[in-house]
PASE-816928 format. One record per residue (C-alpha): y, x, z. Coordinates in steps of 0.5 Angstrom, whole numbers, padded with zeros to 4 digits, always signed. Example, Ala and Ser with C-alpha at 12.3 -4.5 7.8 and 13.67 -1.06 7.14 Angstrom:
<nodes>
-0009+0025+0016;-0002+0027+0014;
</nodes>
This chain:
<nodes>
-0019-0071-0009;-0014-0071-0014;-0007-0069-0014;-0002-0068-0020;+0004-0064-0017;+0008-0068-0023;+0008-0074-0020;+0009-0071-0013;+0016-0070-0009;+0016-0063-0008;+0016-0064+0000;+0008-0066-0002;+0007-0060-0006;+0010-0056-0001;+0005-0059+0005;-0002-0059+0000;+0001-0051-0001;+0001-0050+0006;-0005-0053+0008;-0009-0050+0003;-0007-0043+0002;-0009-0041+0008;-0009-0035+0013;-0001-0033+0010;+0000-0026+0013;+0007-0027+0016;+0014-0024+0014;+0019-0023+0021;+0024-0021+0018;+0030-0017+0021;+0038-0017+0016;+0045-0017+0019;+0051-0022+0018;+0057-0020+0014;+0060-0019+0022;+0054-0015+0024;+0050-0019+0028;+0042-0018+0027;+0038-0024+0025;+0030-0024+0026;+0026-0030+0023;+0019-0031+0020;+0017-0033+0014;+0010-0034+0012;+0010-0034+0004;+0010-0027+0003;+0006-0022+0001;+0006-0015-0002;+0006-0014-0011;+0005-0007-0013;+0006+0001-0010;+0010+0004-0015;+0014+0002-0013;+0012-0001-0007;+0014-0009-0007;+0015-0014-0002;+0016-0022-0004;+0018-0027+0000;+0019-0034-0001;+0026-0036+0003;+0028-0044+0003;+0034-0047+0005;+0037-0051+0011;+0039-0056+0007;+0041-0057+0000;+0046-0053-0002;+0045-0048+0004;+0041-0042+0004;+0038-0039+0010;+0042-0034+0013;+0036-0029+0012;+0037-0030+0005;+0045-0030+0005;+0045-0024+0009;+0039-0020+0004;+0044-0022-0001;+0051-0019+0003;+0047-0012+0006;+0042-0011+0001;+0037-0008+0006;+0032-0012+0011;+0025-0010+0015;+0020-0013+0014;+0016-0014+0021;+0009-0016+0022;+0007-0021+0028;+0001-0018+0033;-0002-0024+0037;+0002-0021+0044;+0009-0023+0041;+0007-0030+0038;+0011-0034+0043;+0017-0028+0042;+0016-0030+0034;+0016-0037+0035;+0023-0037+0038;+0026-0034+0032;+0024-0039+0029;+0028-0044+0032;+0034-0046+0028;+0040-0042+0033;+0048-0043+0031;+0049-0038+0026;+0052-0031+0029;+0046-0032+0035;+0041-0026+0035;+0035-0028+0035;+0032-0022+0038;+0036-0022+0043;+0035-0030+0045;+0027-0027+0044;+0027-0022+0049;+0026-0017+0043;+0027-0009+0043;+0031-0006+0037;+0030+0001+0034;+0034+0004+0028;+0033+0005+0021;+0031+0011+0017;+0033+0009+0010;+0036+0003+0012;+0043+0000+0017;+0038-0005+0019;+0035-0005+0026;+0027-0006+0026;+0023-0009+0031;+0020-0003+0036;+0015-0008+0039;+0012-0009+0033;+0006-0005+0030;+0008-0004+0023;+0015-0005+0020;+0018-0004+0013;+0025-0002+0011;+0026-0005+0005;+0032-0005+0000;+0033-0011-0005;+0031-0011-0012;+0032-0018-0014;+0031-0026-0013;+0028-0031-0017;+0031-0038-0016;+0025-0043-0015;+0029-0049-0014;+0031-0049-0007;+0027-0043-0006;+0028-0036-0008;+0023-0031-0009;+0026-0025-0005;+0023-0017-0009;+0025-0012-0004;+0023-0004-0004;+0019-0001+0002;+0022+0006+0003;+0018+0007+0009;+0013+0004+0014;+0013+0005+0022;+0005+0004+0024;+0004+0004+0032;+0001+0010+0033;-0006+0007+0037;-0007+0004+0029;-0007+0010+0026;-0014+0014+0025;-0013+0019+0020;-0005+0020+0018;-0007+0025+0013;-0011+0021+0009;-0008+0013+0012;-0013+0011+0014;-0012+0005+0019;-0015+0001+0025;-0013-0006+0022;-0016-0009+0028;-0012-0004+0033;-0006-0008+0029;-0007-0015+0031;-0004-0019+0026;-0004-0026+0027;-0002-0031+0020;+0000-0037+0018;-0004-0045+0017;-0003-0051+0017;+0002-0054+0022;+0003-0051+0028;-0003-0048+0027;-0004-0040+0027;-0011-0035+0027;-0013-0027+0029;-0014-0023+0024;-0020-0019+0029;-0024-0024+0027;-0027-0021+0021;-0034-0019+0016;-0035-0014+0011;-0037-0015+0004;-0038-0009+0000;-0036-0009-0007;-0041-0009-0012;-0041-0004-0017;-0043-0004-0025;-0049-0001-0024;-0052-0003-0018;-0052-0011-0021;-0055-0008-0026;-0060-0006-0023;-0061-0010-0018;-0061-0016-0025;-0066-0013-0028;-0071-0013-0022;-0070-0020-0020;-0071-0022-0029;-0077-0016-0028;-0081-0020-0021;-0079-0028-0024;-0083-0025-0030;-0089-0022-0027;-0089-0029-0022;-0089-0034-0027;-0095-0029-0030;-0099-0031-0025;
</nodes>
């Protein structure tokens, strides 16, 4: 099938995007109102887009035309946030964040979350949570009723079970538990996994060069 997103209404672009670009790793961010109250909500067109400086995205929509969500207002007020990642254990705690509560209600409360304190940041991170970056805003990039959201990881709290070797940040990936996003209700574990080596230069080369030399000698005999 064919589908040419200059002849379909953005809310049709926006359900092949999210039934097609899949698994999305899930941004659960954590920002504070201008009267101090923490919000915590998912997002799952996010990911991260560099090192130096080390740079998160996130896609933020509106509640209504007109109306930016309130992670994003309150991004723009504070300039600060923290970005937490969802393990599958508090799935059920990061769907109730995503109901759309009356401003002033803290999520991480109505969710039964615990709240840590910041390092660099005056935004509280999730404690359960097992990886949490304090980010700063860096810039917003309107895409119509969305906006890409750049911020910059100032630090990074990894659960200690995950961490192999902290001297060389070696990681157990399956230890995290991380969950992401398809399409619908739908989401999926990120332990379910294989490994696919890379390829180097001189490996395929070689390796081309006996597969070219056996098809020679087999079309010989």
């Amino acid at each position: 099938m064919f589908f040419d997103f200059h002849r379909l209404e953005p809310i049709e672009r926006y359900k092949l995007l999210l039934a097609t670009v899949l698994p999305r790793p899930i941004a659960w961010v954590t920002t504070r109102d201008r009267a101090g109250a923490v919000n915590a909500a998912p997002f799952s067109f996010f990911n991260v887009f560099g090192s130096d400086p080390a740079t998160v995205g996130i896609g933020i929509g509106s509640r209504s035309p007109g109306e930016p969500k309130d992670t994003r207002l309150n991004i723009r007020t504070n300039e600060q946030f923290v970005v937490n990642l969802v393990p599958y254990s508090l799935a059920e705690q990061m769907r109730i964040t995503s109901i759309a509560f009356p401003n002033g209600v803290e999520e991480p409360t109505e969710a039964g979350l615990t709240l840590a304190p910041g390092e660099f940041v005056a935004i509280p991170r999730i404690a359960q949570a097992p990886v949490a970056m304090e980010c700063s805003f860096m810039q917003e990039i309107a895409l119509g009723s969305f906006s890409l959201v750049l911020g910059r990881i100032h630090c990074m709290h990894i659960a200690d079970e995950a961490v192999i070797d902290p001297d060389r940040k070696r990681i157990d990936a399956e230890k995290l538990d991380l969950i992401g996003r398809m399409e619908g209700g739908w989401y999926t574990r990120t332990t379910a996994r294989f490994e696919l080596p890379s390829i180097s230069l001189e490996d395929w080369t070689r390796d081309a060069a006996g597969q070219t030399a056996r098809q020679t000698r087999a079309a010989d005999r």
